[in-house]
Each structure stands twice: as C-alpha cells, then as structure tokens.
C-alpha positions as CSV (number, residue, x, y, z in Angstrom):
1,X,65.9,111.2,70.5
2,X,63.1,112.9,68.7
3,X,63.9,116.6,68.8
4,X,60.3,117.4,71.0
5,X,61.2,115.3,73.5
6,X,65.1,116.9,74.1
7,X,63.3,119.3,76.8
8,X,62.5,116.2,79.5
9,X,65.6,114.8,79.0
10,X,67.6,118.2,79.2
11,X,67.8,118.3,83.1
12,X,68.7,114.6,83.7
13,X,71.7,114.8,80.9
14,X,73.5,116.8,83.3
15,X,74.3,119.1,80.5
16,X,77.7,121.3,80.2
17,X,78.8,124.3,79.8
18,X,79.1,124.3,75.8
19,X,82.7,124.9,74.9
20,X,84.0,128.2,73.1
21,X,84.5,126.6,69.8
22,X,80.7,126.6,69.1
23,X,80.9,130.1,68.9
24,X,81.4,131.9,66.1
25,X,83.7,134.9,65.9
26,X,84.7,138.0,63.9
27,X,82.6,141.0,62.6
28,X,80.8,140.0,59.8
29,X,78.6,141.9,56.7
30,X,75.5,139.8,54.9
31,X,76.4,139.1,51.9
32,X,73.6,139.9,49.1
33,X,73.3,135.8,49.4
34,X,71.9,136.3,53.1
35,X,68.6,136.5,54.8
36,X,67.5,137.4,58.1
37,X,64.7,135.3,59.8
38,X,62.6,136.7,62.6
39,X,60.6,133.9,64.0
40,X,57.6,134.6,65.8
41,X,57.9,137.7,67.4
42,X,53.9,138.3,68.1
43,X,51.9,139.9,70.9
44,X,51.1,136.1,72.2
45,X,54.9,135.5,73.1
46,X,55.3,139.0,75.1
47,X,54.6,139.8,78.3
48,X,50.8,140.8,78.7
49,X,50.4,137.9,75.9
50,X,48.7,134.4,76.4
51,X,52.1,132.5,76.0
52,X,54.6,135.1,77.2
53,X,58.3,134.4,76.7
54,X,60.2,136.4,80.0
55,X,62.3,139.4,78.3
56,X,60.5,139.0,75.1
57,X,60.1,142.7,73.9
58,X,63.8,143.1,74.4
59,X,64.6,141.2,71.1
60,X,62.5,144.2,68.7
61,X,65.1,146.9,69.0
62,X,67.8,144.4,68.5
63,X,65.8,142.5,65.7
64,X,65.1,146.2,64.5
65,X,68.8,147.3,64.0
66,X,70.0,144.1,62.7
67,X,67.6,144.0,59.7
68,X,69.1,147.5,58.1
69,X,71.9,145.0,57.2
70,X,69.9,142.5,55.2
71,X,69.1,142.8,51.6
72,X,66.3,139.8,52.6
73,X,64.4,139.6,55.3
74,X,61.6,137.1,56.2
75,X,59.0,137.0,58.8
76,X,56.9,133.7,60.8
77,X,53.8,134.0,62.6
78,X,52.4,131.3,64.6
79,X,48.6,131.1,63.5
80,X,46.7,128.4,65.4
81,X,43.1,127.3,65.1
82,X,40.5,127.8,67.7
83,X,41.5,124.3,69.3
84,X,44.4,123.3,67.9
85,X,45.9,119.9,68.9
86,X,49.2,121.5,70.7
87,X,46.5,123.5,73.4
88,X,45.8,121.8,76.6
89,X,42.3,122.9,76.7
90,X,41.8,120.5,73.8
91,X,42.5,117.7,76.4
92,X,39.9,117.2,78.5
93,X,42.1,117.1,82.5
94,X,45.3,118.0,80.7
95,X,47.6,121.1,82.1
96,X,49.7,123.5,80.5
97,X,53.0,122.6,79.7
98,X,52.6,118.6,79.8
99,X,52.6,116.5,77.2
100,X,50.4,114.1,75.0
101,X,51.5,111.7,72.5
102,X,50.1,111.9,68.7
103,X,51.2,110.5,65.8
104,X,54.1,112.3,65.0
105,X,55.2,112.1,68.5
106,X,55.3,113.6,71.9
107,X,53.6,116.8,71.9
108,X,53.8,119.5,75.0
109,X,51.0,121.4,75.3
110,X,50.8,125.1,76.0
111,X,47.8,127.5,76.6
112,X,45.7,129.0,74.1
113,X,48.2,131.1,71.8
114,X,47.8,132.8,68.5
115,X,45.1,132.2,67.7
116,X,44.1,133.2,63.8
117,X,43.5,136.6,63.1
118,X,43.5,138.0,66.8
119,X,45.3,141.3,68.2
120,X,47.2,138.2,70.3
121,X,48.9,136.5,66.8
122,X,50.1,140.3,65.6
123,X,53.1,141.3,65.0
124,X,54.2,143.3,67.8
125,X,53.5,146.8,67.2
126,X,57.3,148.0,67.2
127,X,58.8,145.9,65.1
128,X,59.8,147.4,62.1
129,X,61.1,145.4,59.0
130,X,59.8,147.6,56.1
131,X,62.1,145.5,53.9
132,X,60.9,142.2,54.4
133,X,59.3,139.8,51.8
134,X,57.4,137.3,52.9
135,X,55.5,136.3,56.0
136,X,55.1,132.2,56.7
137,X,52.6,131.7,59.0
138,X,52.8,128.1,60.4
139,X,50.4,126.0,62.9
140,X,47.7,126.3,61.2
141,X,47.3,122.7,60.4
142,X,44.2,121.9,63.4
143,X,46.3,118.6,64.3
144,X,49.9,119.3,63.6
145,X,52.4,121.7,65.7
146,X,54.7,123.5,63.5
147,X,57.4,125.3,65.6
148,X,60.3,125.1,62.3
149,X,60.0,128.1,59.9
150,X,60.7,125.3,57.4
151,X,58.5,122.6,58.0
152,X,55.7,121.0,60.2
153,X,56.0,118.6,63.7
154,X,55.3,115.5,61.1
155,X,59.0,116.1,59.2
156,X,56.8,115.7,56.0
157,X,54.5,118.5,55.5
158,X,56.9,121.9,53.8
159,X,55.9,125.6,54.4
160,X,58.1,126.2,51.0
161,X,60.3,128.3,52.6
162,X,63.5,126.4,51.8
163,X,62.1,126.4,48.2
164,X,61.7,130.3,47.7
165,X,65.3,131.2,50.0
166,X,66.8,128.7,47.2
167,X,64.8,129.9,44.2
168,X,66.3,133.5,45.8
169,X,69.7,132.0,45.6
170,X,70.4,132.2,49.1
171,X,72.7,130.8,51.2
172,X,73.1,131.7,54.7
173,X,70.5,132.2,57.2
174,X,70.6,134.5,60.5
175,X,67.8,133.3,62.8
176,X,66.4,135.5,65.7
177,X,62.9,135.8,67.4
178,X,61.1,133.4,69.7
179,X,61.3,131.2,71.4
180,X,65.1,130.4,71.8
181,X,64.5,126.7,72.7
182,X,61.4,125.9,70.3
183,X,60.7,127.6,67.6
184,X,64.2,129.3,66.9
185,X,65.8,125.9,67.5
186,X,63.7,124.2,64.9
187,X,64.2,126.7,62.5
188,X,68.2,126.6,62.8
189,X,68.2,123.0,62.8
190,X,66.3,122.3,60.1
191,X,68.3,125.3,58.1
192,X,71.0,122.9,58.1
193,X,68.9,120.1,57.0
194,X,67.8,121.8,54.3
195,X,71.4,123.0,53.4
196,X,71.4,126.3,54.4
197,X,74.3,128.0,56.8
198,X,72.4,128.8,60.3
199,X,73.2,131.6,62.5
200,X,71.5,131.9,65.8
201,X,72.1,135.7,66.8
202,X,71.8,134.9,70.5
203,X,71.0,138.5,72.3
204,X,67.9,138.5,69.7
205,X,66.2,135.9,71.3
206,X,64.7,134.9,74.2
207,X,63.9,131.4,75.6
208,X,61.1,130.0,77.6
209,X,63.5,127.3,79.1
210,X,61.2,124.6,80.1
211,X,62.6,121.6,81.8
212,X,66.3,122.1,81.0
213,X,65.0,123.0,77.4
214,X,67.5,125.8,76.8
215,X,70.7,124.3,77.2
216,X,69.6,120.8,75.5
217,X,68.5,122.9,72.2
218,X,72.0,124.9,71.9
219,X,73.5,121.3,72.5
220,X,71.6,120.1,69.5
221,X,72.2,123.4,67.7
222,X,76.0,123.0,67.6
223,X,75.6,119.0,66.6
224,X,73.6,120.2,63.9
225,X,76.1,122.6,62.7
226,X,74.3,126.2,64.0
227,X,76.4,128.5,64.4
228,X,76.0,131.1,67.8
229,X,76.7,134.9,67.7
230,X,75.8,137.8,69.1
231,X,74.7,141.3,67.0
232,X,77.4,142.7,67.7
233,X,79.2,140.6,65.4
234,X,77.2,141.8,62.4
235,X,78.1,144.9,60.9
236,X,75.0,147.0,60.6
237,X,75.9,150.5,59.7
C-alpha cells in the first residue's frame, strides 16, 4: 500500500493497540552524532491558521526545551505555490480533505496552506531554535506534495537533506513538529530509508488524525523501524 493512501484504509484495518515493545525506553543524552528535526511548525498548522492542527502550539515549549540538548538542529517549512496541486481549490467541485489521483498517486487535498512568503508559512513566533542550521523548505514544487523532510510525493525528487545530515556525520535523528500522521510520519519513515536512526518524540507532536490516519502511521512507523518516546526520555539539562 502506497504510504498516501494508509489514512482510508486506517479505519477499516481495525487497527490495535500497538504493543509496548515499540516503545523505546531509558533516559537518553544526544550524542554529538545527533540532530533534532522540527517539521513544520508554522502559523498555517496552529490554531487561527488556514490548516490548523488541534493542540498545535502545545509542541513549541516542548520543541523549545528539547533543542538545548542538540548540538544540530534542523528546521522544515511547508512553502506552497499560489495553487499548488495538493489544494482543493485547484479542483474545480473538489472539497477539502478528499482525494484526487496524479501521477505519483493518490493525493488528499487540503485548503489553501502556506502559501510562499505569507505571515501564514512563518515560523511560529515562539519558537526558539537559535542553534539551528538549516531550514528545508519543501512543497514548493507547483505539482508535487512533499510532506517527508527528505524527499518529495514522487519518491524521486531529494531535498538533500539526507546528503548534508551524512556529510555532518550524523547518525540518529529525533523528529518532532507537525503533523503527527503526515509530515512527521514521512520524515521518520523515510529517516530509516535513508539509513538514519528515527526517533519520533511523541508529546512534541500533534496529529490531525484524518480517517484513522493516526494510528495507521505509528503502525507503519514501528514496521519501518521508528522508534517512539516521549521528552522526558531525553536528558536536556
């Protein structure tokens, strides 16, 4: 099953309770070899934004602590075109949160988000990373979605991320932001795929759960490998 079509499927799987295992456990420290990636975490996905993910502003004071303990920190933006081929107004009868099919697949469509260089594809105003490196900005691409930090809807077009974390000589990856089930998923998952070790720090994210969406991504996470914590596992004094 292509990843973009887990969410309609999540409901009917009948999904489980995922088992304790898939959690990961113990206090741990970043090593120098570690980066932190905060995913999307932009006025458009918070409340009072055009795609607003519920609970969304409760991740930046978590997100906030965590990165004190990181040597490397990155950043991702969404940044969409006016008309971008993942909005359903560019679909003349289509709604918000169906679907359309192009070539690289099924494609839900959401509402005009992030749009380039508007207050509403900002950073939010009290997240503070002063450490962090590098901002990718993805979507930007008028007919491809690009939820994954790491590469584009089509699974062929890079945003060189897995390049410069390698070229840094890193290792590991701890993933937070939004959303849980899409763009945080993505990133973890293809993590792995590129090699990395993935880390989904759960309490600093939020999900916009569409369909079943949620628990079919952290059902793909674990397959995948992704690991699942909480911040308190990561030592950040």
């Amino acid at each position: 099953m292509q990843r973009r079509t887990f969410l309609h499927a999540g409901a009917a799987l009948g999904l489980v309770a995922l088992s304790p295992q898939l959690f990961a456990a113990g206090k741990r420290k970043p090593a120098a070899n570690a980066a932190l990636i905060v995913v999307d975490v932009q006025n458009c996905f918070i409340e009072g934004g055009t795609l607003p993910v519920k609970g969304g502003a409760e991740v930046v004071p978590v997100i906030n602590k965590l990165a004190g303990a990181f040597r490397n920190v990155v950043v991702t933006q969404d940044w969409h075109t006016p008309g971008h081929a993942s909005f359903a107004t560019a679909y003349p009868g289509k709604k918000p949160f169906e679907t359309t099919t192009l070539t690289y697949g099924t494609q839900v469509l959401w509402p005009d988000h992030c749009v380039q260089g508007t207050d509403d594809a900002s950073l939010h105003k009290d997240l503070k990373l002063p450490t962090a490196q590098l901002i990718i900005r993805k979507g930007y691409n008028k007919g491809v979605d690009s939820y994954s930090a790491f590469e584009e809807a089509d699974h062929k077009t890079v945003t060189g991320l897995a390049g410069y974390l390698k070229a840094r000589g890193i290792k590991t990856v701890y993933i937070t932001g939004l959303a849980t089930d899409f763009c945080v998923a993505w990133t973890a998952m293809d993590a792995r795929k590129a090699g990395f070790e993935a880390y989904v720090i759960e309490d600093a994210t939020r999900a916009i759960d569409l369909n079943g969406s949620l628990a079919a991504a952290w059902k793909q996470m674990a397959a995948k490998g992704v690991k699942r914590i909480q911040s308190s596992d990561i030592e950040t004094a």
